[in-house]
LUMBA-830567 format. One record per residue: x, y, z of N, C-alpha, C in turn; residue in one letter. Coordinates in nm, 4 decimals, decimal comma. Layout:
<pts>
+----------+----------+----------+----------+----------+----------+----------+----------+----------+------+
|     n.px |     n.py |     n.pz |    ca.px |    ca.py |    ca.pz |     c.px |     c.py |     c.pz | type |
+----------+----------+----------+----------+----------+----------+----------+----------+----------+------+
|        X |        Y |        Z |        X |        Y |        Z |        X |        Y |        Z |    A |
...
+----------+----------+----------+----------+----------+----------+----------+----------+----------+------+
</pts>
This chain:
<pts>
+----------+----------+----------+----------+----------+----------+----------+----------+----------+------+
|     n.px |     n.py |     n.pz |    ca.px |    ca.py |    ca.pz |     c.px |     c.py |     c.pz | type |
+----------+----------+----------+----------+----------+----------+----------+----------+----------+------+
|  12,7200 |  18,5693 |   0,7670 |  12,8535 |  18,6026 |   0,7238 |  12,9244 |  18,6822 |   0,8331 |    X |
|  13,0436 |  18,6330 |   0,8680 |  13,1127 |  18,6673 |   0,9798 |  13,1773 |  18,8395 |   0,9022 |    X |
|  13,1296 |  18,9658 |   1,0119 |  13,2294 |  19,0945 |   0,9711 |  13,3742 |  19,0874 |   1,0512 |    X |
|  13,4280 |  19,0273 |   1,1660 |  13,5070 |  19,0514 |   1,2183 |  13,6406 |  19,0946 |   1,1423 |    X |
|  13,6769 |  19,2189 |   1,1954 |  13,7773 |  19,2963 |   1,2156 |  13,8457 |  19,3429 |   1,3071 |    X |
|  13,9680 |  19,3394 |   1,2958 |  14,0749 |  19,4202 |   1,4151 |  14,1944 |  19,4911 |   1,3599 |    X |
|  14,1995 |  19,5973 |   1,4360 |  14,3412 |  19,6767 |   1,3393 |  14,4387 |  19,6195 |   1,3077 |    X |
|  14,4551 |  19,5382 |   1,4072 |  14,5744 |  19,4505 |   1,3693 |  14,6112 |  19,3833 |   1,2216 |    X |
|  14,4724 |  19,3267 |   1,1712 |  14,4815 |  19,2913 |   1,0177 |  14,5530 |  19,3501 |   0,9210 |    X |
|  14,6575 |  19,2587 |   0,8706 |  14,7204 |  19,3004 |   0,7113 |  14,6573 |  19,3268 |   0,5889 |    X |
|  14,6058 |  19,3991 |   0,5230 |  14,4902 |  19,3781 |   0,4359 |  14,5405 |  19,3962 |   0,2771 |    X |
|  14,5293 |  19,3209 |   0,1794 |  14,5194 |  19,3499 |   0,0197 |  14,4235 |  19,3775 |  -0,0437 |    X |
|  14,4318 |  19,4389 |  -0,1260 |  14,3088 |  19,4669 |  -0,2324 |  14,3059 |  19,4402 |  -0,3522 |    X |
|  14,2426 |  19,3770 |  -0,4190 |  14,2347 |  19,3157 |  -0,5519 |  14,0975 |  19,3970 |  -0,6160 |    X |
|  14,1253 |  19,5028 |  -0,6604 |  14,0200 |  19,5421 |  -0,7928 |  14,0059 |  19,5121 |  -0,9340 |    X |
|  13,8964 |  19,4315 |  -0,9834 |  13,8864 |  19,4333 |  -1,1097 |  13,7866 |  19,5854 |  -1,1206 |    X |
|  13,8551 |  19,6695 |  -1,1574 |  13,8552 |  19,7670 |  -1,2237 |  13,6943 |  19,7941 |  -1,3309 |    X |
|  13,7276 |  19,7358 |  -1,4368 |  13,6054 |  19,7162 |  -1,5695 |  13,4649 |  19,6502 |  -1,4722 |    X |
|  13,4814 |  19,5034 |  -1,4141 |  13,3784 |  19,4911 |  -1,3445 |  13,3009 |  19,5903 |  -1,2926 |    X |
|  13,3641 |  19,6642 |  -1,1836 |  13,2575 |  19,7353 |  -1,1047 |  13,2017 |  19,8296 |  -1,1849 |    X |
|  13,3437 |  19,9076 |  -1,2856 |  13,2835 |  20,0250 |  -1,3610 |  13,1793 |  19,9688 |  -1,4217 |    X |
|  13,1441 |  19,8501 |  -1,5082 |  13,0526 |  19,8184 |  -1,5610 |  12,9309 |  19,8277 |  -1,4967 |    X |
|  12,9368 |  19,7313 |  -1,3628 |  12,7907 |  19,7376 |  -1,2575 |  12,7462 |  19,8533 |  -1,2549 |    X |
|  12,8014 |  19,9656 |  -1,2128 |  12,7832 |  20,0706 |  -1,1496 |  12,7078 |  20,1546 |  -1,3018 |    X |
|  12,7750 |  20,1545 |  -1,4298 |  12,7021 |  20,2385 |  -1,5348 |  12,5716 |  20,1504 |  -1,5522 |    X |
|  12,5784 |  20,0388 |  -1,5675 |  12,4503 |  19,9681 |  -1,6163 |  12,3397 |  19,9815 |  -1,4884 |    X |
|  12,4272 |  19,9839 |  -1,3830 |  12,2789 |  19,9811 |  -1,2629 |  12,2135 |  20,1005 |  -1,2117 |    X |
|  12,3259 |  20,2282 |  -1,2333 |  12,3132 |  20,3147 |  -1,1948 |  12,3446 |  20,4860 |  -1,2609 |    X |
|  12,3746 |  20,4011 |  -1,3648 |  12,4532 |  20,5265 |  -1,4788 |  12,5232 |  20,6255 |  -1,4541 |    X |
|  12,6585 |  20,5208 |  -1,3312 |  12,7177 |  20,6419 |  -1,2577 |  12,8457 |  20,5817 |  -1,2466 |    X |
|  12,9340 |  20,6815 |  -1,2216 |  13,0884 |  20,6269 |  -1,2157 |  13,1276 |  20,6049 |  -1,0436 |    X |
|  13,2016 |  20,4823 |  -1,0719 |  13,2155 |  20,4546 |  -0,9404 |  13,3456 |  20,5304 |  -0,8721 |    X |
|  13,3468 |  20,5419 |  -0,7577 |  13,4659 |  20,6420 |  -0,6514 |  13,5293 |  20,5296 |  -0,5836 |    X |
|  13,5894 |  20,4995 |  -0,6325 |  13,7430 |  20,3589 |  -0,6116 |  13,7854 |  20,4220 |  -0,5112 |    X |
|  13,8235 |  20,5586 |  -0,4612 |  13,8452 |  20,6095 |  -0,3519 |  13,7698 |  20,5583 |  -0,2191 |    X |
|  13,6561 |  20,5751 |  -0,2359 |  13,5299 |  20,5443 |  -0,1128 |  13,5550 |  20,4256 |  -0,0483 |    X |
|  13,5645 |  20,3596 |  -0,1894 |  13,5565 |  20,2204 |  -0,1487 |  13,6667 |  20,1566 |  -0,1083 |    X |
|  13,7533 |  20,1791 |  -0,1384 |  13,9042 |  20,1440 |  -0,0353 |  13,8920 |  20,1846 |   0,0643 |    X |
|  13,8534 |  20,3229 |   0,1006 |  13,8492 |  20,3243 |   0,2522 |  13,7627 |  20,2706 |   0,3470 |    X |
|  13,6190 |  20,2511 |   0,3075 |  13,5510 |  20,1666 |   0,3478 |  13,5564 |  19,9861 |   0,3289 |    X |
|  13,6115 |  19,9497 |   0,2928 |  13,6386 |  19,8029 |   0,2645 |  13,7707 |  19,8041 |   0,3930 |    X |
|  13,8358 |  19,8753 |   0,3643 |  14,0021 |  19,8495 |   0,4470 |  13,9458 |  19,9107 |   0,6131 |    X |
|  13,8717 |  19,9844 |   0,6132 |  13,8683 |  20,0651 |   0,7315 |  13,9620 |  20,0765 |   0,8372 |    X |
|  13,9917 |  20,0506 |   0,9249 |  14,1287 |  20,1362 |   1,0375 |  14,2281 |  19,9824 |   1,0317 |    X |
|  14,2118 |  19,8331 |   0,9463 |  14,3081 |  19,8104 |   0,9535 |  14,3958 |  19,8630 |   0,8863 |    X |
|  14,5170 |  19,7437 |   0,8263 |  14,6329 |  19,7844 |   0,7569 |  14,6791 |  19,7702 |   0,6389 |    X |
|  14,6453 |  19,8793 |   0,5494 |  14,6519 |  19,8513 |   0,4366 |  14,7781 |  19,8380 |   0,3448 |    X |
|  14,8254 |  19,6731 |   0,3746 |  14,9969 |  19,6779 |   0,2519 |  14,9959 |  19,6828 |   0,1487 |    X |
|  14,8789 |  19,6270 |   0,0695 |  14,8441 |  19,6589 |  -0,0827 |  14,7476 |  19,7028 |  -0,1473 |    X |
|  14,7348 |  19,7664 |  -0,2308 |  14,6022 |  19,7894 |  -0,3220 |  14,6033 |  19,7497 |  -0,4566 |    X |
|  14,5785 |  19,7179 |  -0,5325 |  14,5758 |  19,6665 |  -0,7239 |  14,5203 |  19,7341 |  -0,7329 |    X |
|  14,4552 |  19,7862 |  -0,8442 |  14,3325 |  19,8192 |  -0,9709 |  14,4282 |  19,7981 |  -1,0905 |    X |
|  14,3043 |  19,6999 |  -1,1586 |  14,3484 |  19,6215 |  -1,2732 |  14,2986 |  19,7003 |  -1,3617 |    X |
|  14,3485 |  19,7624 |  -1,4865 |  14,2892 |  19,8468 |  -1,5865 |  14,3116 |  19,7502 |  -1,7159 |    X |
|  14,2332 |  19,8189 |  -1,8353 |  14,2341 |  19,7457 |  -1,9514 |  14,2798 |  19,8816 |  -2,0156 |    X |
|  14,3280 |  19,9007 |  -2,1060 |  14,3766 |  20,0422 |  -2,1698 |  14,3064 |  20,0382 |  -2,3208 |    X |
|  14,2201 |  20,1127 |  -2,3045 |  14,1434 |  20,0924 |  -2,4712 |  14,2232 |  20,2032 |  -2,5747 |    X |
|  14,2817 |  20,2716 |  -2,5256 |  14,3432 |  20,4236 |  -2,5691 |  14,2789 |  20,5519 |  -2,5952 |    X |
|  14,1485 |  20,5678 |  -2,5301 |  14,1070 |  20,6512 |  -2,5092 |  14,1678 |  20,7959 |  -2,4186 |    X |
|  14,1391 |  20,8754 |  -2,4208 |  14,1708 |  21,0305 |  -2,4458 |  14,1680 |  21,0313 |  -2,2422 |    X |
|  14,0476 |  20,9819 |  -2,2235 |  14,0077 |  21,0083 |  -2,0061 |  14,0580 |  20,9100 |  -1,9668 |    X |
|  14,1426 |  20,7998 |  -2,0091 |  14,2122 |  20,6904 |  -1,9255 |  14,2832 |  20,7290 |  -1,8658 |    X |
|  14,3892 |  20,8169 |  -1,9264 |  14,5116 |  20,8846 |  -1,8407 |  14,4617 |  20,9329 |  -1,7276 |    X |
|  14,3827 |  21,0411 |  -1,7424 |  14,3337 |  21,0683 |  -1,6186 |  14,2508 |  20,9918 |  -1,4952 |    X |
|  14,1583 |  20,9063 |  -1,5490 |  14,1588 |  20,8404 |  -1,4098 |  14,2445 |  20,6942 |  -1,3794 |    X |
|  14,3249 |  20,6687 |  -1,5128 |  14,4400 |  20,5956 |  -1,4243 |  14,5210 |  20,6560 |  -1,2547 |    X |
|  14,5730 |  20,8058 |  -1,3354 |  14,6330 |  20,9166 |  -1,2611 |  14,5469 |  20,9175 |  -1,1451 |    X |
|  14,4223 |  20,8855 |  -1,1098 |  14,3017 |  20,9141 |  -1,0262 |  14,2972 |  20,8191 |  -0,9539 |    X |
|  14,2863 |  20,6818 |  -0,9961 |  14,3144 |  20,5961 |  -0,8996 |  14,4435 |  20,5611 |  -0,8336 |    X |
|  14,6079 |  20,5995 |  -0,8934 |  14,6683 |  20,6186 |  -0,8217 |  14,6746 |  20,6822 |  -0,6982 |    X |
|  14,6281 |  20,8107 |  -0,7094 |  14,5934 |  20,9264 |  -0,6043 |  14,5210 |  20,8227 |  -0,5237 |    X |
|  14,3995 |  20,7530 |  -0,5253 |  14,3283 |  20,6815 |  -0,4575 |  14,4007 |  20,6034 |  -0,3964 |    X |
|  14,5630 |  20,5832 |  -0,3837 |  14,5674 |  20,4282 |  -0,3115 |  14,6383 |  20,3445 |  -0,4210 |    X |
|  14,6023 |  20,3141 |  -0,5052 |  14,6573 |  20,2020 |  -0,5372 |  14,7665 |  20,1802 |  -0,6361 |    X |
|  14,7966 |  20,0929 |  -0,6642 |  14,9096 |  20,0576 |  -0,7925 |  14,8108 |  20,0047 |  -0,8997 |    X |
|  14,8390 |  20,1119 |  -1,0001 |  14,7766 |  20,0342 |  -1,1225 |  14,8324 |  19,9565 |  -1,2406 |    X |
|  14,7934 |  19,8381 |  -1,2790 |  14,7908 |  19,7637 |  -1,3394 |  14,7444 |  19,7498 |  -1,4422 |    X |
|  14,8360 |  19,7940 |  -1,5475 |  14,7313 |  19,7967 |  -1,7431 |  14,7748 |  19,7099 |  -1,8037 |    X |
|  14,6660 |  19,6622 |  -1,8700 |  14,6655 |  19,6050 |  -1,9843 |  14,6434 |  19,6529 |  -2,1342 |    X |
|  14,6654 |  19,6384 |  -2,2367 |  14,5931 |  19,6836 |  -2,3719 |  14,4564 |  19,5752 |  -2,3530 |    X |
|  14,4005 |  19,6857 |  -2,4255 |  14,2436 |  19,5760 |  -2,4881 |  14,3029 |  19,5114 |  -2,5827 |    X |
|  14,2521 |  19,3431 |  -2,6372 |  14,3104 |  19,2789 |  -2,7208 |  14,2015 |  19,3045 |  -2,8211 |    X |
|  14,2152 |  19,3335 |  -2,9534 |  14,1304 |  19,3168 |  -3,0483 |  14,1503 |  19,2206 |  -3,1795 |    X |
|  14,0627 |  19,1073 |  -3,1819 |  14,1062 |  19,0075 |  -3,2685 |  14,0729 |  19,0515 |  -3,4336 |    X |
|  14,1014 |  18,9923 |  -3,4947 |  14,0611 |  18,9933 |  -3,6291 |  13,9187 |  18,9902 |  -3,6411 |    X |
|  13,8232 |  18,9038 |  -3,6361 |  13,6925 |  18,9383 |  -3,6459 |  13,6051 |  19,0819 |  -3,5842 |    X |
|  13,6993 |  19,1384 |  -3,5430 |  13,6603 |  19,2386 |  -3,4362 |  13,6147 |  19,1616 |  -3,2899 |    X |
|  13,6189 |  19,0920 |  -3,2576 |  13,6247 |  19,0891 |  -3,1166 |  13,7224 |  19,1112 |  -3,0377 |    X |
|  13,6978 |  19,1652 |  -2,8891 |  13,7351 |  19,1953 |  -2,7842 |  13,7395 |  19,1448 |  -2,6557 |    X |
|  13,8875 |  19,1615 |  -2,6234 |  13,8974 |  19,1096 |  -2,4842 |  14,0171 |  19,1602 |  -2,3738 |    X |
|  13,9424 |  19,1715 |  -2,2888 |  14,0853 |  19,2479 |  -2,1393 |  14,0025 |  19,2412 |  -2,0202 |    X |
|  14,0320 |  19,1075 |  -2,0339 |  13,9872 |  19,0933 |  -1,8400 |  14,1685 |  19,0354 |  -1,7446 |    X |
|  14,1390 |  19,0360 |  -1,6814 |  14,2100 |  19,0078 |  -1,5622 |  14,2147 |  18,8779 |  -1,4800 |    X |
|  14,1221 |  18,8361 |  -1,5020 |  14,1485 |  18,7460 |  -1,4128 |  14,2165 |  18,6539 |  -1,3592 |    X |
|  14,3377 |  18,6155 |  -1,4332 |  14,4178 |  18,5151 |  -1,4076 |  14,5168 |  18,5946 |  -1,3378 |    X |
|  14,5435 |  18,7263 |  -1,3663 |  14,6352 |  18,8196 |  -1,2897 |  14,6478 |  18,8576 |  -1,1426 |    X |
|  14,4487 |  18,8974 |  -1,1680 |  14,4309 |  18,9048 |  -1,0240 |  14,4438 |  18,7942 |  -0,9382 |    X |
|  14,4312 |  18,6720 |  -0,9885 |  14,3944 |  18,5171 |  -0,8568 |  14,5459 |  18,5198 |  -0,8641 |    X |
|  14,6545 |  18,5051 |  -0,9701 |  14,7925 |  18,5107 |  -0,9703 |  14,8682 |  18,5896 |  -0,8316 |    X |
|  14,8073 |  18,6900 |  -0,8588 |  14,8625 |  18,8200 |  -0,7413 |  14,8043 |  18,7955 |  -0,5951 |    X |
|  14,6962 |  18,7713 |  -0,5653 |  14,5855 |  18,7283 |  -0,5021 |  14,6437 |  18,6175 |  -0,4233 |    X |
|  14,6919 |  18,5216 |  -0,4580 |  14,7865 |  18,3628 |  -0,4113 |  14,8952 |  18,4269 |  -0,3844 |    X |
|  15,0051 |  18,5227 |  -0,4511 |  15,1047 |  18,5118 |  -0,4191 |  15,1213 |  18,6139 |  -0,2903 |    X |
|  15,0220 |  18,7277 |  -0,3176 |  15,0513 |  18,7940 |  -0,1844 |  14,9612 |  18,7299 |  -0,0130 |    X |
|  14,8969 |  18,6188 |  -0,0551 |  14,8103 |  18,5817 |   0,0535 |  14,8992 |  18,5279 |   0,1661 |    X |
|  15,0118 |  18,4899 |   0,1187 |  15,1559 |  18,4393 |   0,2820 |  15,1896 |  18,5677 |   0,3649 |    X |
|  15,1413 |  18,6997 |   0,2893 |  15,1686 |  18,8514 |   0,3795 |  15,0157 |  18,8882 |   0,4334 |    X |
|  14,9059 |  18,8343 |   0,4416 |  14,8358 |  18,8954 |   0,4414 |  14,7482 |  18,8159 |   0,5562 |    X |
|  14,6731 |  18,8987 |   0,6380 |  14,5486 |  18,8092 |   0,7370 |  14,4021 |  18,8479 |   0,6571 |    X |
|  14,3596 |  18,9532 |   0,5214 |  14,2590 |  18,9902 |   0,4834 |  14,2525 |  18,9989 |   0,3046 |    X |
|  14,2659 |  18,9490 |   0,2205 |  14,2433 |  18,9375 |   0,1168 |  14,0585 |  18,9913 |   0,0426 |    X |
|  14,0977 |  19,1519 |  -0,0146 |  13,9639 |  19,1873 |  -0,0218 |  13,9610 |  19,2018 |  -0,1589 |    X |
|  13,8533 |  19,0823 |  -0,2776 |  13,7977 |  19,0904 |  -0,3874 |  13,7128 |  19,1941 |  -0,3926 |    X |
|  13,7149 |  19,3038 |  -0,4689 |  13,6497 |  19,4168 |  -0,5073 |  13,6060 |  19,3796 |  -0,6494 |    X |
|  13,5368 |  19,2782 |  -0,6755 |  13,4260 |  19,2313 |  -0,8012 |  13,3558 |  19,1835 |  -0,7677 |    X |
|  13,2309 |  19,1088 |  -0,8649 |  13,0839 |  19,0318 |  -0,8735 |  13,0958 |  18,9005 |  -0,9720 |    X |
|  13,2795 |  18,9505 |  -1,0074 |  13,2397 |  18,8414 |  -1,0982 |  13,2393 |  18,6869 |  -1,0306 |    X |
|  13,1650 |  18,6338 |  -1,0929 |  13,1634 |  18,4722 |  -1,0200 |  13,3249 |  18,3442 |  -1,0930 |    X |
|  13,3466 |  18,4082 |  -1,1966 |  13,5053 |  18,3331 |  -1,2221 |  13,6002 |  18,3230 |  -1,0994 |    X |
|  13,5726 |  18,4056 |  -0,9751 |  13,6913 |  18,4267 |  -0,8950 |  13,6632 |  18,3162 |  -0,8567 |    X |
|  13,5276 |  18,2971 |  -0,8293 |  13,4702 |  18,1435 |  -0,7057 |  13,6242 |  18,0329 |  -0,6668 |    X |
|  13,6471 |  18,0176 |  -0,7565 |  13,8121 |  17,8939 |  -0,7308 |  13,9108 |  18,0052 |  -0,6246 |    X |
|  13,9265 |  18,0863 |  -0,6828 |  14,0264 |  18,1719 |  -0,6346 |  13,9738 |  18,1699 |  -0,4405 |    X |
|  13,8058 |  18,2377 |  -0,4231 |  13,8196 |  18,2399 |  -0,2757 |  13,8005 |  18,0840 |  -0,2224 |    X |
|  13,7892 |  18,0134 |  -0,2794 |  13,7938 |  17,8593 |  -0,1871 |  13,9176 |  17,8088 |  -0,1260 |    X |
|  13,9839 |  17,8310 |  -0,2612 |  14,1319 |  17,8197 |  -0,2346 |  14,1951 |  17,8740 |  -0,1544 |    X |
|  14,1732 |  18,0498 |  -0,1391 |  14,2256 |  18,1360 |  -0,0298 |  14,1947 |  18,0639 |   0,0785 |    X |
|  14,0499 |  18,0238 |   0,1052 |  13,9976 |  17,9923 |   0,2107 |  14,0586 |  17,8982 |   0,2637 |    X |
|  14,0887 |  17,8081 |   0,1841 |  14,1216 |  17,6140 |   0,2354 |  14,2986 |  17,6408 |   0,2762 |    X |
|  14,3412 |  17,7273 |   0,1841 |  14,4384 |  17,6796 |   0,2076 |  14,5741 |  17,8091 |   0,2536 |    X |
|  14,5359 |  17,9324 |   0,2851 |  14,6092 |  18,0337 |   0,3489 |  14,5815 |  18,0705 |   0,4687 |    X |
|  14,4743 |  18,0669 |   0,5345 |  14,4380 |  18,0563 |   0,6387 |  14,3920 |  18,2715 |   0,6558 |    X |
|  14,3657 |  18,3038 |   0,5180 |  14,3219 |  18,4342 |   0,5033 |  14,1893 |  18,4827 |   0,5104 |    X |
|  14,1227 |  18,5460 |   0,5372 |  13,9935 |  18,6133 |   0,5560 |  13,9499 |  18,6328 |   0,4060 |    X |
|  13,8529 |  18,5909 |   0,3524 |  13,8045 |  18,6510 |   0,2570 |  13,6990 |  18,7379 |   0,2182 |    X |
|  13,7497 |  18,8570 |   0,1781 |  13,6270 |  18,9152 |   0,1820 |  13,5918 |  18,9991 |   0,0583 |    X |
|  13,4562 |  18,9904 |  -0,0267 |  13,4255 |  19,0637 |  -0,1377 |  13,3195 |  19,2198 |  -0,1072 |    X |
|  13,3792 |  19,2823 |  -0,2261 |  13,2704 |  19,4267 |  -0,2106 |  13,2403 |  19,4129 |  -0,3618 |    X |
|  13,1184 |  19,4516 |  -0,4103 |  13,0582 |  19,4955 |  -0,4795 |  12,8967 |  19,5663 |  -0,4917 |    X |
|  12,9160 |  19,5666 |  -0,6426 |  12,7072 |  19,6022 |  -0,5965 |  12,6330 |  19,4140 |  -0,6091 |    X |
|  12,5594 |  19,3891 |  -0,5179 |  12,4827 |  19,3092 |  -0,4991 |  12,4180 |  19,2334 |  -0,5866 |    X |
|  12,3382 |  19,3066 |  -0,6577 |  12,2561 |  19,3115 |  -0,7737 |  12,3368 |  19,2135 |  -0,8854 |    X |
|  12,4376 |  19,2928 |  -0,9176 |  12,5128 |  19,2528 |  -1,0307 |  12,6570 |  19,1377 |  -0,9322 |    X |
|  12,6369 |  19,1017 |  -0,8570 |  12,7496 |  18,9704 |  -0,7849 |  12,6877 |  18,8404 |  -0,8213 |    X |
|  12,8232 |  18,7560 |  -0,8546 |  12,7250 |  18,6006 |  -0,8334 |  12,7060 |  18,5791 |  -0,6862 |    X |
|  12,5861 |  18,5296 |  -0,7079 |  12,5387 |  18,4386 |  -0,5174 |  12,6155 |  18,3991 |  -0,5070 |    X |
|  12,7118 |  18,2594 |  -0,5686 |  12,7845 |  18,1750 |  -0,4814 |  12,9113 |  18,2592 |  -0,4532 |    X |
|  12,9566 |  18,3349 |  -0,5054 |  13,0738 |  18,4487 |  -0,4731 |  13,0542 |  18,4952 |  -0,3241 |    X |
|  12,9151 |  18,5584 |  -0,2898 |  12,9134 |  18,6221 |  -0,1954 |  12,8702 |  18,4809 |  -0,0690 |    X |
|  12,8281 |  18,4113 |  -0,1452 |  12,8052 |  18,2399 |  -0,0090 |  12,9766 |  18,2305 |   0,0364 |    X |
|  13,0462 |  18,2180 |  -0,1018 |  13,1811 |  18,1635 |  -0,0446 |  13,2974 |  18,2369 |   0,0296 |    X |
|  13,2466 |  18,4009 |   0,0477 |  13,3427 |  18,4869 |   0,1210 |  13,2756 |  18,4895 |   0,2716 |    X |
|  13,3997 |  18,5505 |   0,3372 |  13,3351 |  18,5821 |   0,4696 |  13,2867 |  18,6553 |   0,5220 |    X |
|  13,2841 |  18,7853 |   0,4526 |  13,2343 |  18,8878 |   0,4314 |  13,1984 |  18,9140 |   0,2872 |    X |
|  13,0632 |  19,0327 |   0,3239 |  13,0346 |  19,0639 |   0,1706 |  12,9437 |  19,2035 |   0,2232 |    X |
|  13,0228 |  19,2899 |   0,1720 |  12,9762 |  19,4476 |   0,1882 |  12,9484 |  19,4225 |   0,0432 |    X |
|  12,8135 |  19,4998 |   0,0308 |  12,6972 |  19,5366 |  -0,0962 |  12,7013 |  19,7027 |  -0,1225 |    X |
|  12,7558 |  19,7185 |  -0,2031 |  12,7815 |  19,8428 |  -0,2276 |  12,6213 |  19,9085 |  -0,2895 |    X |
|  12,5437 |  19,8252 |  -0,2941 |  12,3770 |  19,8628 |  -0,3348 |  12,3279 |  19,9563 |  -0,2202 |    X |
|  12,3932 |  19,8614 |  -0,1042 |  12,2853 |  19,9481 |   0,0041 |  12,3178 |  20,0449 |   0,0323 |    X |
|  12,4267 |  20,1550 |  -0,0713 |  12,4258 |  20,3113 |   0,0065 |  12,4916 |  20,3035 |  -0,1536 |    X |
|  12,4159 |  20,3510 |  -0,2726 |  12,5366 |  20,3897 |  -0,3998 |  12,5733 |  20,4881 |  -0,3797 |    X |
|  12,4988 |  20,5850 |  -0,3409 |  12,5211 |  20,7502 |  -0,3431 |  12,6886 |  20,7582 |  -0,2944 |    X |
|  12,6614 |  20,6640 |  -0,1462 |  12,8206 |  20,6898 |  -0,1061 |  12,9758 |  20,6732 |  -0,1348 |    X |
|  12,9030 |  20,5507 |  -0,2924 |  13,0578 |  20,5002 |  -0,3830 |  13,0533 |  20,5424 |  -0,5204 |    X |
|  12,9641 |  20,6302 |  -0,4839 |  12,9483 |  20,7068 |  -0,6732 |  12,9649 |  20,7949 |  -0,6927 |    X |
|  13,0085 |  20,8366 |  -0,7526 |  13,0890 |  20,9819 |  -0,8376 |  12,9701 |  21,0904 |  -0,8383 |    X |
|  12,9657 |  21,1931 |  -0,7149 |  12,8876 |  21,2773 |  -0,7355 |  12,8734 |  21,4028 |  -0,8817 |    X |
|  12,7500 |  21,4424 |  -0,9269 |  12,7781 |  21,4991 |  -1,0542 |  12,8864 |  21,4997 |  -1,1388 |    X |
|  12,8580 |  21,3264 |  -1,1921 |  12,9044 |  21,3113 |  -1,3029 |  12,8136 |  21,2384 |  -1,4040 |    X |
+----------+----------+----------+----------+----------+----------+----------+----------+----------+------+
</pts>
């Protein structure tokens, strides 16, 4: 997998949000630092955008680390959780993010997926075939689909150092 970088690069960021938080409690029972990881994913190029996609359950600590990942960088993006009649649940993103993802890829030389989930798979082929953009995913390893990380051009594993994207004493 090719790392090449140069400052020169325009770079976006696409966070699914719930994804990583999920990886990160189930693998590691730790909250992830969305901070860290923007700066390490973007490193000294140029960063024109950032997302984080939120789901809004209405809990009491959303506000605050909505407020938190702003500070971090980015523009956040909420949704309500949908709750159906049977009691099921649902608030993912994904059509938002590949939506946003396509439309900002004509400004961009670096398009960086910050998930594991394997639904994007269409989304980076497409980047690939047909914007002429860099694709590149971060997550934890463990919890990524393989063909996600086959089909980017990069793939930083946030496994091989958690300490450094995780929320110290919490």
């Amino acid at each position: 997998m090719n790392s090449y970088q140069s400052n020169a690069q325009r770079v976006g960021v696409f966070v699914d949000v719930s994804n990583l938080y999920h990886s990160a409690r189930h693998l590691y029972s730790g909250k992830v630092n969305f901070a860290k990881i923007l700066e390490h994913s973007v490193g000294k190029r140029q960063l024109i955008r950032a997302i984080a996609y939120v789901v809004s359950a209405d809990l009491p600590e959303e506000k605050g680390f909505f407020e938190a990942l702003h500070r971090a960088g980015y523009e956040v993006r909420q949704k309500d959780l949908q709750v159906f009649a049977g009691g099921a649940k649902k608030g993912d993103w994904d059509v938002g993010i590949t939506v946003d993802a396509i439309t900002q890829a004509q400004k961009l030389d670096v398009v960086i997926l910050i998930t594991g989930d394997g639904d994007y798979l269409p989304l980076l082929t497409y980047l690939r075939a047909n914007t002429g953009c860099r694709v590149e995913v971060v997550s934890f390893g463990r919890s990524t689909s393989h063909q996600l990380i086959d089909e980017a051009d990069s793939f930083i594993d946030l496994d091989s150092s958690p300490s450094a994207f995780l929320m110290r004493g919490k």
